[in-house]
C-alpha positions, -999 to 999 in steps of 0.1 A, spaced: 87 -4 -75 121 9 -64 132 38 -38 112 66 -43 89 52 -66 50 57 -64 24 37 -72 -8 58 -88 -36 28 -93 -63 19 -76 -47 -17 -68 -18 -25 -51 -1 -63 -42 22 -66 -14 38 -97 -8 33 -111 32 57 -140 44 51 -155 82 24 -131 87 41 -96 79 46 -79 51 74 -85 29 91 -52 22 130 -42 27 145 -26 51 138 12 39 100 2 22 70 20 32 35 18 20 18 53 23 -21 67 12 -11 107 1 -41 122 -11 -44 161 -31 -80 169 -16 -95 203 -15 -116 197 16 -115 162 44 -132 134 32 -139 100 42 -119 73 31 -122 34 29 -94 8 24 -102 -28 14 -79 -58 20 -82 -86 0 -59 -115 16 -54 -145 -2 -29 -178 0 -22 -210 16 
């Protein structure tokens, strides 16, 4: 995914190095929802690796 690019799955792998998450310099991840009324919302993590 480049600059300005969005991701609209359900899944979503991010690589982590050392601990932190490997993005660049300008990367962001964001959650931007189009809801009608608040909701609740839950976000699983699934970390796996040596």
């Amino acid at each position: 995914m480049g600059r300005g690019a969005t991701h609209a799955g359900l899944q979503l792998s991010i690589p982590v190095t050392g601990g932190r998450l490997a993005l660049g310099t300008w990367q962001g991840i964001y959650l931007w929802e189009h809801r009608v009324r608040a909701h609740r919302r839950q976000v699983v993590l699934h970390l796996a690796g040596e």
